[in-house]
C-alpha positions as CSV (number, residue, x, y, z in Angstrom):
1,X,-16.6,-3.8,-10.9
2,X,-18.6,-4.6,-7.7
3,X,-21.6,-2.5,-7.1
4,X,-20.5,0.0,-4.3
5,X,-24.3,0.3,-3.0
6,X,-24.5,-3.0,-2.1
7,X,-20.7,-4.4,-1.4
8,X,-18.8,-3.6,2.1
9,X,-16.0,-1.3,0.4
10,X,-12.4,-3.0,0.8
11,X,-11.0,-2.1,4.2
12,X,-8.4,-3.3,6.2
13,X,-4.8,-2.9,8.0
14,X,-1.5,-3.9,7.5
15,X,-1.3,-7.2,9.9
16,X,0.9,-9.6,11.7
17,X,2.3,-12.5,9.8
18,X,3.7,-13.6,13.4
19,X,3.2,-17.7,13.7
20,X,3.0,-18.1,10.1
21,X,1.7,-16.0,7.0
22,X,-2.1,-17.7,7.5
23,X,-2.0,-16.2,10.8
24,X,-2.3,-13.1,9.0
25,X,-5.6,-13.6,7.4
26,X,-7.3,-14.8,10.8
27,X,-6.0,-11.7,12.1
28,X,-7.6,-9.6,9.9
29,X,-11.2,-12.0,9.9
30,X,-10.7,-11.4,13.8
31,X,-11.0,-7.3,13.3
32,X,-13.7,-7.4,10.5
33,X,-11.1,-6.6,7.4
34,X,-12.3,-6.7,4.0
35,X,-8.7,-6.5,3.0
36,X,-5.3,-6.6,4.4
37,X,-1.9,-6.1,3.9
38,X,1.5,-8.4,5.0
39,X,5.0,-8.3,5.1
40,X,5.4,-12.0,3.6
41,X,9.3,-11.8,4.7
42,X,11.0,-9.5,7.7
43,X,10.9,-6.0,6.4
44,X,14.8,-5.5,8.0
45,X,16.5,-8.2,6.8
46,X,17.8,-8.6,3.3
47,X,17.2,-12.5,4.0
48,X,14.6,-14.3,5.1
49,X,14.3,-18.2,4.8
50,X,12.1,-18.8,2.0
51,X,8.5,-20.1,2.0
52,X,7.8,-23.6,2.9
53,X,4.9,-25.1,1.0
54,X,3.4,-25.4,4.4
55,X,3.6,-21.6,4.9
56,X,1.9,-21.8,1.4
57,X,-0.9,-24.0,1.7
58,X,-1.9,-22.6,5.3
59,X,-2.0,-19.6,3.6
60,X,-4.4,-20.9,0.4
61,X,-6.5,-22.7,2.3
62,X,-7.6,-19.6,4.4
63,X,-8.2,-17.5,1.3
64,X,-10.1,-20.2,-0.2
65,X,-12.7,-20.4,2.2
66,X,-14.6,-17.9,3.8
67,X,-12.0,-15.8,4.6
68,X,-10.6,-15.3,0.8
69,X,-9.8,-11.4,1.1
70,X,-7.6,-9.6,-0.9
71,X,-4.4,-9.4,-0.1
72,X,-1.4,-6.8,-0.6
73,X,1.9,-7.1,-0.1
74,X,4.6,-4.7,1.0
75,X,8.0,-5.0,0.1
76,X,11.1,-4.6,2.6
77,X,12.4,-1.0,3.3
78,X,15.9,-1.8,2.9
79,X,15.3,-1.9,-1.1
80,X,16.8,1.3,-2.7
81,X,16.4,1.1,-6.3
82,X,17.2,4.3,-7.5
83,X,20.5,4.7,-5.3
84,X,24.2,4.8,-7.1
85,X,25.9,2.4,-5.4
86,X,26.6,-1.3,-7.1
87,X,26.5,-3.2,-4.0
88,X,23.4,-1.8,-2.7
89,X,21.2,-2.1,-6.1
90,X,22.6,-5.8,-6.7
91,X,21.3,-6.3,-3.3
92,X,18.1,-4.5,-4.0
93,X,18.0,-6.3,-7.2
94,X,17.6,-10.0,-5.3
95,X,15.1,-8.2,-3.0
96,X,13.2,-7.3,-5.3
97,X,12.9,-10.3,-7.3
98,X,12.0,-12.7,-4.3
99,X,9.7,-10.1,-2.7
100,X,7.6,-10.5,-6.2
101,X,8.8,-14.3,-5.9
102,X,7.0,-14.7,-2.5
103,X,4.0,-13.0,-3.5
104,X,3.4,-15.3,-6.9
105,X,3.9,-18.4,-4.2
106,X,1.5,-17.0,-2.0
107,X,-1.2,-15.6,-5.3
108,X,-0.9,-12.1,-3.9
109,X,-1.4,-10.1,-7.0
110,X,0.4,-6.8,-5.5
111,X,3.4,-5.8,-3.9
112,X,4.1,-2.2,-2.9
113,X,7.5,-0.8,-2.9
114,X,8.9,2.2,-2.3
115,X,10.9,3.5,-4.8
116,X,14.0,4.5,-3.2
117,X,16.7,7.8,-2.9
118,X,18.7,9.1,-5.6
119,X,21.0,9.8,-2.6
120,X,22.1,13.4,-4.7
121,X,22.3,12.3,-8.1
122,X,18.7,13.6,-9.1
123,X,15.4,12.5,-9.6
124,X,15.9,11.7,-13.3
125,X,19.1,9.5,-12.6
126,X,17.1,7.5,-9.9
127,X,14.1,6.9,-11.8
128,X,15.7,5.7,-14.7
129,X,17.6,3.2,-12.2
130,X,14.9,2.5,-10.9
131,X,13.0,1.5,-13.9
132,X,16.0,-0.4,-15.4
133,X,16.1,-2.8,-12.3
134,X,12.7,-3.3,-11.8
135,X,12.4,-3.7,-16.1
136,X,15.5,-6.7,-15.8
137,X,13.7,-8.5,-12.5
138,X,10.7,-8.6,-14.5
139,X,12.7,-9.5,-18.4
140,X,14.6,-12.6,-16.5
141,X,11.3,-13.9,-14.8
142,X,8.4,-14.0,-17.7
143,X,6.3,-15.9,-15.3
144,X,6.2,-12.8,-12.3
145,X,4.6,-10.6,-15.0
146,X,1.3,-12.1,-13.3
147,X,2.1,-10.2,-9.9
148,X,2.1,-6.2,-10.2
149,X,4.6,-3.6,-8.6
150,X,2.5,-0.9,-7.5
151,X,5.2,1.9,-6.6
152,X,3.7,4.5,-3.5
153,X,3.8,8.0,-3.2
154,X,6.2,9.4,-1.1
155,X,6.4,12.5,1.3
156,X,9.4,14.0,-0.1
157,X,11.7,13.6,2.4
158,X,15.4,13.6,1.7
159,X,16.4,12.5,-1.9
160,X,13.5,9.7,-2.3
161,X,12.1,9.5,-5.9
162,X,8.0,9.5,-5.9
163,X,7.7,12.7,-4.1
164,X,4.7,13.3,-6.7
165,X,2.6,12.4,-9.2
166,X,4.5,13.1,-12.2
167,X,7.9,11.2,-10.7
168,X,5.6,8.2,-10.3
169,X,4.4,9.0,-13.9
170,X,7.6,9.0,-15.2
171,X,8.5,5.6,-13.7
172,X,5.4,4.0,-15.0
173,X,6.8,5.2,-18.0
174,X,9.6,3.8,-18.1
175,X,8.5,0.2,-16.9
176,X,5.2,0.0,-18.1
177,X,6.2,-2.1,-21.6
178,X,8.4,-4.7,-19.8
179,X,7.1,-4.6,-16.3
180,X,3.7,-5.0,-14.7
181,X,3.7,-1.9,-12.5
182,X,1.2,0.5,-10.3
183,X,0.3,3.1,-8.1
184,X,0.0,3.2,-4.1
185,X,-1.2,6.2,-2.8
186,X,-0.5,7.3,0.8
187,X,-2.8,9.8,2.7
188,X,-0.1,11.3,4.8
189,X,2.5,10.3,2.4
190,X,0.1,13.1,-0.4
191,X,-0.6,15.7,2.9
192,X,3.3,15.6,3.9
193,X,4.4,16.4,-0.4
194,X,1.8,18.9,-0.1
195,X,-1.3,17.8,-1.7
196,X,-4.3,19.5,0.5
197,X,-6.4,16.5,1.1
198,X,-9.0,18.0,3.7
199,X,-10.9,20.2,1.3
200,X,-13.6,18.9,-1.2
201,X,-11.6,21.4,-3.9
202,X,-8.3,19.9,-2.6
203,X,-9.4,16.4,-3.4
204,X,-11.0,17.1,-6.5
205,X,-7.6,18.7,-7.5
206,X,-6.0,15.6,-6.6
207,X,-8.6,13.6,-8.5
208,X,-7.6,15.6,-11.6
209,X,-3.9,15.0,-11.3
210,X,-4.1,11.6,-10.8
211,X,-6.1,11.9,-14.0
212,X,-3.5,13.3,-15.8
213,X,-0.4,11.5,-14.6
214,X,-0.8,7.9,-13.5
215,X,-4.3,8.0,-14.7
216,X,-7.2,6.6,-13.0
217,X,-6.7,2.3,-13.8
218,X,-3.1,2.9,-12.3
219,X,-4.2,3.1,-8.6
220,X,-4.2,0.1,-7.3
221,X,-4.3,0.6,-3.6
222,X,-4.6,3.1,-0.8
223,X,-2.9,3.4,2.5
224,X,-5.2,5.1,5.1
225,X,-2.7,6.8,7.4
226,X,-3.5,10.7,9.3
227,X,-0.4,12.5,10.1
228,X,1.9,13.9,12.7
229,X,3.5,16.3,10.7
230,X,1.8,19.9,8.6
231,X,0.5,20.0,4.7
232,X,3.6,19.9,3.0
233,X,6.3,19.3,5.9
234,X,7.8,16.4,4.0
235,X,7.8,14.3,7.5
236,X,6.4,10.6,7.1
237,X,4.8,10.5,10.5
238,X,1.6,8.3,10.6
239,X,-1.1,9.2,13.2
240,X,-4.5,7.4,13.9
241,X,-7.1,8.5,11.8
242,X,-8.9,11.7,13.2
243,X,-6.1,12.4,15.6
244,X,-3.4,14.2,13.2
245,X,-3.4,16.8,10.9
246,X,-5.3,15.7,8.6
247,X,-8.5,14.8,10.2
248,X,-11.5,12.8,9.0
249,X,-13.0,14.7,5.9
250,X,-10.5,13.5,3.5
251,X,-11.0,9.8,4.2
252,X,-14.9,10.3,4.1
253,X,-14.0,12.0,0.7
254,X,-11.9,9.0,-0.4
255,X,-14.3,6.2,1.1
256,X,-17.5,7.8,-0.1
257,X,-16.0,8.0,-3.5
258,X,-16.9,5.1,-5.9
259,X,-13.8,5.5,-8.1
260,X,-12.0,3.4,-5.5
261,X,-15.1,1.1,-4.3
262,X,-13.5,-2.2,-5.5
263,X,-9.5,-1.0,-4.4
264,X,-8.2,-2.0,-1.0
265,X,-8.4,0.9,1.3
266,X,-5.4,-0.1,4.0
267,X,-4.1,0.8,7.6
268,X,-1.0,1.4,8.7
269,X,-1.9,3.4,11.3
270,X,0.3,3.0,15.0
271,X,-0.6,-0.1,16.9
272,X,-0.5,1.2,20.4
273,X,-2.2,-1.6,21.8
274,X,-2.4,-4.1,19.5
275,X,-5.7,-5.1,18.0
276,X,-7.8,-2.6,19.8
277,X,-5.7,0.2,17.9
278,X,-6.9,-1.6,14.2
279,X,-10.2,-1.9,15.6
280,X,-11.0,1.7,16.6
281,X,-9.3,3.3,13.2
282,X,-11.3,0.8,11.4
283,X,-14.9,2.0,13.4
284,X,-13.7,5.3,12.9
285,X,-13.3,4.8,9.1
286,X,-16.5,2.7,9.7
287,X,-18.0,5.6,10.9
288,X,-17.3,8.0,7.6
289,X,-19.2,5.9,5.4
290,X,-22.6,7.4,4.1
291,X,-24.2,3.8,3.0
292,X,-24.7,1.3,5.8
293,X,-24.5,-1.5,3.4
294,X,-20.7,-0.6,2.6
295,X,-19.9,-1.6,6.0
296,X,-17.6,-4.6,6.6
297,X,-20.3,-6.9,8.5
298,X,-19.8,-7.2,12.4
299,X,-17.1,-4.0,12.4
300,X,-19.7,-1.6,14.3
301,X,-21.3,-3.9,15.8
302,X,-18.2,-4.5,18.0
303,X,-17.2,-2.2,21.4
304,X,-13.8,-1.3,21.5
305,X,-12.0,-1.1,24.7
306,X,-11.2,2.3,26.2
């Protein structure tokens, strides 16, 4: 593990793969990231023309020079693994498989997913869809056990599965002898199910939770999101950081906090005006960090437009 005294903590934002997916990573060098996340197909469309080894070597040369940051990748929204109906998990089925497909290509070790609505059936009937899909994508392609399905925390709204710890527990449960799978946690995603981030007891509670559901080494990324809605209002609304209910102290708590030193800390904050939106939530996480030295280099050193 990298020493956290002396290495700029992973930080970054979801970015634009707009012109190509390399345009992604000199997007991210352009704002300072440390780490970034991508959509490596449309996130609305159950198809997307595949990869062209192009697309692929644009992409590997970037991370193999100076800019080689790590890299997430988040799978489309229109995947619903845990729902009942046939058409729409054989559908979510092929999504699945080439969103972890794409991701091998491109030697982006993660893809986050959201785990999907039991659409009434239950929590317990979803998650065991859930896992049962996501165990057979994995069982027909040996060679994709290399890139990990980290599933993220939800805020609870509707019938989604992952509304807490212990349904993401139970999902790693499931998959975690035939699968490679993991955690995402989401700031406003935890606030909106409930979990009172703000306080240094609240966060400790969390700590201890995680500890004792997912445990520590399943964590494999954070999103960095403040939000619209109250502490347990079960609305996915994200905010910029400082500006929503949340407020700064429990992304000082989480930045500050070694345990997560080496795992990407991520934006998807609202881009209100592109680029200078990433650059002020990243000064202002910039901002919460107690050691200088963690700093990604040039990020403060940059004036953001009014």
């Amino acid at each position: 593990m990298p020493n956290s005294a002396t290495t700029p903590t992973l930080m970054g934002a979801h970015v634009s793969a707009a012109g190509g997916m390399h345009k992604a990573i000199d997007r991210a060098v352009d704002l300072h990231m440390t780490a970034l996340q991508v959509f490596t197909k449309s996130n609305r469309q159950w198809k997307s023309k595949p990869l062209d080894s192009g697309d692929i070597q644009k992409w590997q040369d970037r991370r193999q020079g100076p800019a080689s940051l790590p890299a997430v990748s988040h799978a489309s929204y229109l995947i619903n693994l845990a729902g009942p109906k046939l058409d729409i998990q054989a559908k979510s089925k092929t999504g699945l498989a080439d969103e972890l497909e794409r991701a091998a290509a491109l030697g982006i070790p993660d893809v986050v997913l959201h785990p999907g609505a039991h659409m009434g059936d239950g929590a317990e009937a979803g998650i065991a869809r859930a896992a049962a899909i996501v165990n057979e994508v994995y069982a027909s392609r040996p060679h994709l056990r290399a890139t990990r399905l980290l599933f993220e925390v939800m805020a609870g709204q509707g019938t989604v599965i992952g509304r807490n710890l212990a349904e993401l527990a139970d999902l790693l449960a499931l998959t975690r002898d035939a699968a490679n799978t993991g955690i995402c946690l989401d700031t406003c995603h935890l606030f909106a199910a409930g979990y009172e981030i703000r306080t240094r007891d609240g966060y400790d509670r969390l700590m201890a939770e995680i500890d004792a559901t997912v445990g520590m080494n399943a964590v494999h990324c954070w999103h960095f999101n403040d939000s619209k809605g109250d502490l347990g209002s079960h609305v996915d609304r994200h905010e910029h950081i400082g500006e929503g209910r949340i407020g700064e102290a429990a992304f000082a708590f989480i930045l500050n906090d070694a345990t997560w030193s080496h795992i990407p800390k991520l934006l998807e904050t609202p881009k209100t005006v592109e680029r200078t939106s990433d650059l002020k939530n990243m000064q202002a996480l910039g901002s919460l960090l107690d050691n200088p030295e963690q700093l990604p280099p040039g990020l403060m050193e940059e004036q953001a437009p009014d």
